[in-house]
N, CA, C and O atoms as CSV, one atom per row, in Angstrom:
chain,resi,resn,atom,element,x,y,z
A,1,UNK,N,N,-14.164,-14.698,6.210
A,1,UNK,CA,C,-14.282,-14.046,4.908
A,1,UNK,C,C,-12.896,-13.576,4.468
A,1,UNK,O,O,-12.080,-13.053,5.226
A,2,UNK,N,N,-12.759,-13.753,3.498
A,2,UNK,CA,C,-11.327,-13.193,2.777
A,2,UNK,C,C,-11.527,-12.201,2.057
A,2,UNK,O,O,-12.489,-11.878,1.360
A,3,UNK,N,N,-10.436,-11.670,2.292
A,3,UNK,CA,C,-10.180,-9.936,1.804
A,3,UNK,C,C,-9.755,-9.896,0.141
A,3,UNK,O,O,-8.610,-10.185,-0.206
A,4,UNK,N,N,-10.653,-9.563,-0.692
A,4,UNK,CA,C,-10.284,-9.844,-2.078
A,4,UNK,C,C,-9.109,-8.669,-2.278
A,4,UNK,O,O,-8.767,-8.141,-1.219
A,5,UNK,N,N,-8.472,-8.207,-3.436
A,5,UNK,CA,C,-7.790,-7.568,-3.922
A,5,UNK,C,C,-7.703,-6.190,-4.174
A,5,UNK,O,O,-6.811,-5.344,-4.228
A,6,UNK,N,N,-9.365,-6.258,-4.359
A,6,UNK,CA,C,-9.929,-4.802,-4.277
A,6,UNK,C,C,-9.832,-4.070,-2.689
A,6,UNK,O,O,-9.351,-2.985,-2.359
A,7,UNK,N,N,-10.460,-5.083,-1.919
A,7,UNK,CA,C,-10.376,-5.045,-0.252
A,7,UNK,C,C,-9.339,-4.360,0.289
A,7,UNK,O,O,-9.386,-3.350,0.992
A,8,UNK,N,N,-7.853,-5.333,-0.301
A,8,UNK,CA,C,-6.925,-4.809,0.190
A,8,UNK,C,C,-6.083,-3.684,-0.218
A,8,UNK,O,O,-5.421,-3.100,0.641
A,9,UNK,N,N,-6.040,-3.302,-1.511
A,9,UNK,CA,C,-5.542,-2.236,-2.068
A,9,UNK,C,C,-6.292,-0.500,-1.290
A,9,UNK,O,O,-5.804,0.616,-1.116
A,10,UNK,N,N,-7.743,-1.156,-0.999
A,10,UNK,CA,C,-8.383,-0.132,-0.519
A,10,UNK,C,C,-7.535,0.056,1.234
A,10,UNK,O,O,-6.982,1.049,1.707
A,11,UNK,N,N,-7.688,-0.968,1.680
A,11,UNK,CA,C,-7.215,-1.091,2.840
A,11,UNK,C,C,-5.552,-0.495,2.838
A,11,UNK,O,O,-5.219,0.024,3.903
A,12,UNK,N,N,-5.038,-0.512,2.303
A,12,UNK,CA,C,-3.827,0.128,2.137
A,12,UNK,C,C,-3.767,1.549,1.920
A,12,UNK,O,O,-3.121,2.422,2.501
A,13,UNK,N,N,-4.898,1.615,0.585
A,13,UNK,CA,C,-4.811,3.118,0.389
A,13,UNK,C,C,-5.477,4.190,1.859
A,13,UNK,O,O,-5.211,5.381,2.023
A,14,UNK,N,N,-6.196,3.494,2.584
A,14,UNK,CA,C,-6.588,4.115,3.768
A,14,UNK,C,C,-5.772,4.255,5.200
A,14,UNK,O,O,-5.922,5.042,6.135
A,15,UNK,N,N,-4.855,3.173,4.987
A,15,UNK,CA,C,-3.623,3.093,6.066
A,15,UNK,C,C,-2.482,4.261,5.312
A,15,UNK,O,O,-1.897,4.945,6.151
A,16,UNK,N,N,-2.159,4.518,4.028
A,16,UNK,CA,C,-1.117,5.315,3.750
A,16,UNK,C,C,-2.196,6.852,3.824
A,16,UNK,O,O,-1.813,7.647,4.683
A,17,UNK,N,N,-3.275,7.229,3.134
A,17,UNK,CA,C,-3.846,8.458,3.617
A,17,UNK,C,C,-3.685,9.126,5.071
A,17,UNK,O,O,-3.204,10.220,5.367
A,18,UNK,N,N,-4.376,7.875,6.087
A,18,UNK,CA,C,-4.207,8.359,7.496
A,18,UNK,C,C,-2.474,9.021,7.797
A,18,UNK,O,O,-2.180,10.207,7.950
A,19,UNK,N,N,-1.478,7.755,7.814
A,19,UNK,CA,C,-0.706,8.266,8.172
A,19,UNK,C,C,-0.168,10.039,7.746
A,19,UNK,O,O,0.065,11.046,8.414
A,20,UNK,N,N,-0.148,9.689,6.264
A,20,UNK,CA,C,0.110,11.063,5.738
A,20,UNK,C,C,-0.276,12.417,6.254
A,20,UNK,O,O,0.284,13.512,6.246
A,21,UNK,N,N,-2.064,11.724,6.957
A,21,UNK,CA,C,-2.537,12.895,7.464
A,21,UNK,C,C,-2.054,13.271,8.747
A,21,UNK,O,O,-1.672,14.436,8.858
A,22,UNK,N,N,-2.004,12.664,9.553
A,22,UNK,CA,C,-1.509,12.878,10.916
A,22,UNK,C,C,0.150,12.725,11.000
A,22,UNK,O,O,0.727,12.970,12.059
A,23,UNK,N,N,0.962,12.252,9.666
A,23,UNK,CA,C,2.506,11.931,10.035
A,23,UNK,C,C,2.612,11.315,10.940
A,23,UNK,O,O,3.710,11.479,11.472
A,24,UNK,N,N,1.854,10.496,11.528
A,24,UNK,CA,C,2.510,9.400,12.233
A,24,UNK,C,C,1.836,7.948,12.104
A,24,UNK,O,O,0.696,7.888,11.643
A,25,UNK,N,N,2.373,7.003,12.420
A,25,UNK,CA,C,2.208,5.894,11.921
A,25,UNK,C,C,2.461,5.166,13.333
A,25,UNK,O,O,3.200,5.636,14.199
A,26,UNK,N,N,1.636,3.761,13.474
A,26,UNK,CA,C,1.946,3.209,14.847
A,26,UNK,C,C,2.310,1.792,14.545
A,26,UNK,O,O,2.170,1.338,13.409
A,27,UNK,N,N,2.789,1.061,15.572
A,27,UNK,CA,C,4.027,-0.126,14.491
A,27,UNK,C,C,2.725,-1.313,14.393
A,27,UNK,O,O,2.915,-2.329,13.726
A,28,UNK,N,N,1.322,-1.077,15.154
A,28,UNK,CA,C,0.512,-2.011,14.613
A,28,UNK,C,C,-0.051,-1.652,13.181
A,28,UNK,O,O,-0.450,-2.520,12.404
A,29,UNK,N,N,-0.049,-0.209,12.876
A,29,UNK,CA,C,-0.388,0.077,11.212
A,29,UNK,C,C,0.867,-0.042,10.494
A,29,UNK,O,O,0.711,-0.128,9.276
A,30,UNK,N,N,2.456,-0.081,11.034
A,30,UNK,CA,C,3.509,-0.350,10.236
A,30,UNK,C,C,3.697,-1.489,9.879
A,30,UNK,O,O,4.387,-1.792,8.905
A,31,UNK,N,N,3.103,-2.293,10.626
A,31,UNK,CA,C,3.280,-3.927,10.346
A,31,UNK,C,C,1.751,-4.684,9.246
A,31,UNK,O,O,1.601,-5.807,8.764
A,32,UNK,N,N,1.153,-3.837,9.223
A,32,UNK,CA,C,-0.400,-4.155,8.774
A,32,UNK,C,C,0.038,-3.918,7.291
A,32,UNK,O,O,-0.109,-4.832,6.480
A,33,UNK,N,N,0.713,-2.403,6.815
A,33,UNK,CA,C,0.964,-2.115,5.725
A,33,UNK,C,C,1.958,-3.066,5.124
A,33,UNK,O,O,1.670,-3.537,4.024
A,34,UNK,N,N,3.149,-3.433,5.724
A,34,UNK,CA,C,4.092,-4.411,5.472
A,34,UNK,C,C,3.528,-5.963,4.879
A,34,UNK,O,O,3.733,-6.570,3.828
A,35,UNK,N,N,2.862,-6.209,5.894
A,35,UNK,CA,C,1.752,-7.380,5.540
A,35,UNK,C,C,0.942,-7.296,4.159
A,35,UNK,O,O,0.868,-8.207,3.335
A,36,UNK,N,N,0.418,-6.181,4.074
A,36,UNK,CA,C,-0.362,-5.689,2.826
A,36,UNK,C,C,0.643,-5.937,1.390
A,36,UNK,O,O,0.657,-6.701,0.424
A,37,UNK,N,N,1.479,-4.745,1.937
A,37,UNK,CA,C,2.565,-5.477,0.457
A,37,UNK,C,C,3.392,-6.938,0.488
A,37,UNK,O,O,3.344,-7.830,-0.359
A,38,UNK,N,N,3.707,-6.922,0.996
A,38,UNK,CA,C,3.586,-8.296,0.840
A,38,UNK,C,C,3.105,-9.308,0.074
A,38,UNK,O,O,3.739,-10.043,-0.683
A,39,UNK,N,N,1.311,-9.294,0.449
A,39,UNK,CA,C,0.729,-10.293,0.180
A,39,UNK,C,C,0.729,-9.829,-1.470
A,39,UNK,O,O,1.104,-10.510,-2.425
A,40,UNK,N,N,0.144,-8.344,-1.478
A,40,UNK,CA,C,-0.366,-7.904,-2.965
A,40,UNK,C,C,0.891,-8.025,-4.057
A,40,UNK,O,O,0.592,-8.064,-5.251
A,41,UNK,N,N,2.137,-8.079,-3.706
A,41,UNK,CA,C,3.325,-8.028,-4.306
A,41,UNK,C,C,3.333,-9.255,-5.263
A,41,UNK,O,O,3.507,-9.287,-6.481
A,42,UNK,N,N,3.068,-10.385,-4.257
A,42,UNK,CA,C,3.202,-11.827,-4.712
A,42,UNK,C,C,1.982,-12.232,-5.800
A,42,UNK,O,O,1.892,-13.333,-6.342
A,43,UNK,N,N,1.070,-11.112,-5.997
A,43,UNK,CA,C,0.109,-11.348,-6.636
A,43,UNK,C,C,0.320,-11.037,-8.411
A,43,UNK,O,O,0.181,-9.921,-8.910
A,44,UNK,N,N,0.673,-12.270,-9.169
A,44,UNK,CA,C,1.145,-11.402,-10.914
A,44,UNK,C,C,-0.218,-11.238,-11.611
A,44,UNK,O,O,-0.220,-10.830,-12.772
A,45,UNK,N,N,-1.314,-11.510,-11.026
A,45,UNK,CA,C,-2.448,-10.851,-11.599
A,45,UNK,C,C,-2.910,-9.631,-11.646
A,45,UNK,O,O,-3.721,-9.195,-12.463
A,46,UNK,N,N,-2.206,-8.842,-10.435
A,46,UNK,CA,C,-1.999,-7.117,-10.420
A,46,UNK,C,C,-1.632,-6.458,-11.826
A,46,UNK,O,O,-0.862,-7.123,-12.519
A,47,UNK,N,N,-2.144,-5.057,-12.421
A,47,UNK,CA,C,-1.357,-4.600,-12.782
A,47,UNK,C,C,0.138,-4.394,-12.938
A,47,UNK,O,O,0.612,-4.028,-11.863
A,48,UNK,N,N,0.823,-4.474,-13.662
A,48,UNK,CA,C,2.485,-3.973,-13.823
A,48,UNK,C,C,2.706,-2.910,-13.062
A,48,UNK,O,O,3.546,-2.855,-12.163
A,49,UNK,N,N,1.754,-1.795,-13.490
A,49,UNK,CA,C,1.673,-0.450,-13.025
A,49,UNK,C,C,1.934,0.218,-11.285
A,49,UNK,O,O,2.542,1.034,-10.593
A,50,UNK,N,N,0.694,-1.139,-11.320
A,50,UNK,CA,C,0.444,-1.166,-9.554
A,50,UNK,C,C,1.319,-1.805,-8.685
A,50,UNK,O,O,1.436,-1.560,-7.484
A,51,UNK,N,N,2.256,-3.071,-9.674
A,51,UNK,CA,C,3.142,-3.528,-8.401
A,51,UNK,C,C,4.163,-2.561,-8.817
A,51,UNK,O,O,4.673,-2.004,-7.845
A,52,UNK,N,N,4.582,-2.217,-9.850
A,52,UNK,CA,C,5.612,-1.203,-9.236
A,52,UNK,C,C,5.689,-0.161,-8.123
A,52,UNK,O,O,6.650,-0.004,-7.369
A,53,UNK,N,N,4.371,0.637,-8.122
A,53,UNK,CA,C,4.246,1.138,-7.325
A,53,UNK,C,C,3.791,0.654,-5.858
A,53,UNK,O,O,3.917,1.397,-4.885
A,54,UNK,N,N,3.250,-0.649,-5.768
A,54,UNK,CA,C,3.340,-1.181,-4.811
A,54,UNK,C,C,5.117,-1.326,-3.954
A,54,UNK,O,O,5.460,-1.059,-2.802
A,55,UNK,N,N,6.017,-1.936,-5.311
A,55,UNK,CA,C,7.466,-2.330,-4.913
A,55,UNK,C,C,7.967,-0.591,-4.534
A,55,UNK,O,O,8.016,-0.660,-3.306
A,56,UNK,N,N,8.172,0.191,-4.726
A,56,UNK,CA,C,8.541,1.706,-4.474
A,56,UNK,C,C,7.834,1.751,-3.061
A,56,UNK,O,O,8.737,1.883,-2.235
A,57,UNK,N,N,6.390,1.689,-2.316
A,57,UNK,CA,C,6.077,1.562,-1.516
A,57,UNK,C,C,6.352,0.985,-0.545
A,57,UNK,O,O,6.149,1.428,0.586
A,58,UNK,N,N,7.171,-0.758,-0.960
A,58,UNK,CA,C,8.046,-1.498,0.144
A,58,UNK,C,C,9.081,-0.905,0.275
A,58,UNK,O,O,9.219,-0.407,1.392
A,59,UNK,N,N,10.080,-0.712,-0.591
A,59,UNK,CA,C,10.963,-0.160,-0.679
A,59,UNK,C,C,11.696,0.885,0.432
A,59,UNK,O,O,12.702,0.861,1.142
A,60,UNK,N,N,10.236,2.106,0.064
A,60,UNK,CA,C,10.453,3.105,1.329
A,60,UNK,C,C,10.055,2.501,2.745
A,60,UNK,O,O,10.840,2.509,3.694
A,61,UNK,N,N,9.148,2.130,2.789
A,61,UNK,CA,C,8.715,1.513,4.124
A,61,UNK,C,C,9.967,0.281,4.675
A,61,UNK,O,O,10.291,0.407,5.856
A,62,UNK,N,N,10.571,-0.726,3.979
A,62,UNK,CA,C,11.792,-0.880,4.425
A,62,UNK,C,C,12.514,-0.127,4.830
A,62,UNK,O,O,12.749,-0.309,6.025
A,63,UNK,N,N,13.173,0.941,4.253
A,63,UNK,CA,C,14.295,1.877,4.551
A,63,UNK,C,C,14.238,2.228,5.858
A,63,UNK,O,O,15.086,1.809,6.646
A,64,UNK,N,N,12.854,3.344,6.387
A,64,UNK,CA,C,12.113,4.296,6.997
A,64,UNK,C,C,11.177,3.362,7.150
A,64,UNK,O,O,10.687,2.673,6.256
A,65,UNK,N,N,10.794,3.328,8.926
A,65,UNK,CA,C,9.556,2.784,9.316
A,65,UNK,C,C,8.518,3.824,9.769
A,65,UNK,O,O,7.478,3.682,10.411
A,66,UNK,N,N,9.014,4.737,9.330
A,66,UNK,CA,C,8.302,6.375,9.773
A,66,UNK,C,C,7.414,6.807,8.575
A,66,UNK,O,O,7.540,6.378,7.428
A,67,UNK,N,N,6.550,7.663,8.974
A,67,UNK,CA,C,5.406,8.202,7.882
A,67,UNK,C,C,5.900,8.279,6.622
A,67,UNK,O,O,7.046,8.711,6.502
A,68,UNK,N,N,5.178,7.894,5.471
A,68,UNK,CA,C,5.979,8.047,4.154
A,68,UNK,C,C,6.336,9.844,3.718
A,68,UNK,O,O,5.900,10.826,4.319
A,69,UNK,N,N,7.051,9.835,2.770
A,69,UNK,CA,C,7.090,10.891,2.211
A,69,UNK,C,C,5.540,11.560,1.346
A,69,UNK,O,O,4.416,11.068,1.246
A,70,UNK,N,N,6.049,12.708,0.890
A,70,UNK,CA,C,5.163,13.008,0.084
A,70,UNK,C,C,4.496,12.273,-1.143
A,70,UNK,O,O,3.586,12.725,-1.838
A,71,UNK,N,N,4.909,11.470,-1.230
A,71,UNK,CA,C,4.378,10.233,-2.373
A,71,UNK,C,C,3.375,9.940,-1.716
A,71,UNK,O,O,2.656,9.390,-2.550
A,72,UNK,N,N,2.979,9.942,-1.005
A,72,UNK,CA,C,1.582,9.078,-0.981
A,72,UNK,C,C,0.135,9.538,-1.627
A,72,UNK,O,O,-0.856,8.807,-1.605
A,73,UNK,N,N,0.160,10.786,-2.172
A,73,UNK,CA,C,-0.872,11.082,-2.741
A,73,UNK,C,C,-1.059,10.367,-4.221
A,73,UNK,O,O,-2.113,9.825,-4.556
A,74,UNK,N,N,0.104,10.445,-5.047
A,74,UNK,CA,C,0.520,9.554,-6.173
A,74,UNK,C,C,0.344,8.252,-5.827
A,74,UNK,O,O,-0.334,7.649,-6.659
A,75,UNK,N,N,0.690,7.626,-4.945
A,75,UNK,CA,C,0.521,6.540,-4.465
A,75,UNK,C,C,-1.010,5.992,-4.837
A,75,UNK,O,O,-1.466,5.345,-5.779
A,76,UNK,N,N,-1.797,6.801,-3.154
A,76,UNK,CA,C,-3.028,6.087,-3.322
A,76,UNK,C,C,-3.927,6.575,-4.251
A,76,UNK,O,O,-5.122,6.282,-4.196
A,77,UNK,N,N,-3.250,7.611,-5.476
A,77,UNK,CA,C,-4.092,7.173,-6.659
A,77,UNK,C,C,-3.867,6.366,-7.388
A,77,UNK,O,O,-4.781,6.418,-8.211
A,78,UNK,N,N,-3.150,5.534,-7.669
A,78,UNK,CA,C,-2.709,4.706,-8.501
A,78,UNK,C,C,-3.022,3.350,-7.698
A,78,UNK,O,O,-3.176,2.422,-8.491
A,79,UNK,N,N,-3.137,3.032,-6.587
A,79,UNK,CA,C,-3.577,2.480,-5.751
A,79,UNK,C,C,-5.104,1.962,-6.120
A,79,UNK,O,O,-5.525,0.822,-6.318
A,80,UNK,N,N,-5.796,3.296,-6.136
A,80,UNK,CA,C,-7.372,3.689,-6.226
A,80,UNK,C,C,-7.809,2.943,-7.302
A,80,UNK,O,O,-8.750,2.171,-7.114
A,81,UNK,N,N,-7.081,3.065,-8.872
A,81,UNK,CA,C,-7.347,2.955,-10.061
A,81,UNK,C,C,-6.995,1.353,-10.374
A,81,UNK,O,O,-6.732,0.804,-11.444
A,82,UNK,N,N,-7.095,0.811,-8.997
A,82,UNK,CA,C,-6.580,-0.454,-9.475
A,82,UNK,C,C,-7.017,-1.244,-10.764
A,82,UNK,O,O,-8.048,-0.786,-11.258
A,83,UNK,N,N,-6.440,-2.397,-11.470
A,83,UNK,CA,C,-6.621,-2.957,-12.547
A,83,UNK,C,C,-6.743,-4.400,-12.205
A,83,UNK,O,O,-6.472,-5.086,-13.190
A,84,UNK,N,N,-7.075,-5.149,-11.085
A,84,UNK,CA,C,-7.133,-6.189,-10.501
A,84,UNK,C,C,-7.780,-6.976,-11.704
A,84,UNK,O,O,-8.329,-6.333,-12.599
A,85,UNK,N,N,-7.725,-8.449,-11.750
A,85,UNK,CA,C,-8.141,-9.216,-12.293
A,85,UNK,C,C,-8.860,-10.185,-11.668
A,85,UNK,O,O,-9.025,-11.158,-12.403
A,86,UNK,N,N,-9.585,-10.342,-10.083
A,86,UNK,CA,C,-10.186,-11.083,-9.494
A,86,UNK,C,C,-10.936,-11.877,-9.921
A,86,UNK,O,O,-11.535,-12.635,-9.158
């Protein structure tokens, strides 16, 4: 079964919550999230909105492979509100 768009945005927004909550992150959820943007990045049927904030999300997670900053609440709402076109 394949993970639609909705799937994965959710799946993301639940990998950046956790970490946030506990501040720590483990390199099988650092590599899962990486994977995530990734795939959703390459997607131009996304919102504008959402890959930007998707790209700000690689961005930091490039830099820092450590828990995100305080953005992630902004994040996984904008995340949440996705505008997918599936």
């Amino acid at each position: 079964m394949t993970l639609s768009n909705s799937h994965k945005l959710q799946l993301l927004c639940d990998l950046l919550q956790n970490q946030s909550d506990e501040q720590y992150m483990t390199d099988g959820e650092a590599h899962q999230i990486d994977r995530l943007l990734q795939v959703l990045s390459r997607d131009t049927s996304l919102d504008p909105t959402l890959l930007q904030t998707l790209q700000r999300i690689q961005e930091q997670h490039q830099l820092d492979n450590r828990p995100f900053s305080n953005d992630v609440s902004g994040w996984v709402m904008t995340l949440s509100s996705d505008q997918t076109t599936e």
